[in-house]
Structures are given as C-alpha cells and as structure tokens.
C-alpha positions, 0 to 999 in steps of 0.5 A: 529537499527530496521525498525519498530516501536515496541514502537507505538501501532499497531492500530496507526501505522495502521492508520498513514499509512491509513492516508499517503495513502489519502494523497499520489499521487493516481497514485502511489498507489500500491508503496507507499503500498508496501514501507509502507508494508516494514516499519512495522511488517508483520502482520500489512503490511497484515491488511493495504493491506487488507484496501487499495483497489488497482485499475487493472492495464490497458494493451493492447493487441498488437494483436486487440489493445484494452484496456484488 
C-alpha cells in the first residue's frame, strides 16, 4: 500500500496539511514538517516547505556564552 494519497487532488492535500501545521504545537515545527513532507509526493512536500516559514534555530557559543 502506498504512502501517499494519489486519489486526493494535490491543492487539497496542500491545504490539509497547511491546516495540520496551525494546529500543531509551534515548538515542534520543523518535525511535523518533515513527517508531513514523508506522507505526500515529492512535489507537494516542496510546495508545503516553501509555505511554512520555520523559525532559527538558537545556540550558545560555549566560549563567550552568549545566544548565536
């Protein structure tokens, strides 16, 4: 059985998951993008990463222990 869903138009598929991604915890962002890119064809995985702004990520530099 196939992963995607062929017998969904894509611009409802692309919205469906436009939909999942307001509702999902924020903090988790750039996994549910990911899952969400696995479940659907390689095209519309790079439509819907190029709709969903992922915020930078935070690190600190261990030497002068400030926020980079």
């Amino acid at each position: 059985m196939s992963t995607t869903a062929t017998n969904i138009p894509p611009r409802k598929q692309l919205r469906a998951c436009l939909n999942l991604m307001r509702r999902l915890p924020p903090h988790k962002q750039k996994d549910n993008l990911e899952s969400l890119m696995q479940l659907v064809s390689p095209e519309l995985g790079e439509e819907l990463a190029e709709c969903v702004d992922i915020p930078l990520e935070e690190a600190i530099d261990p030497e002068t222990v400030r926020v980079v």
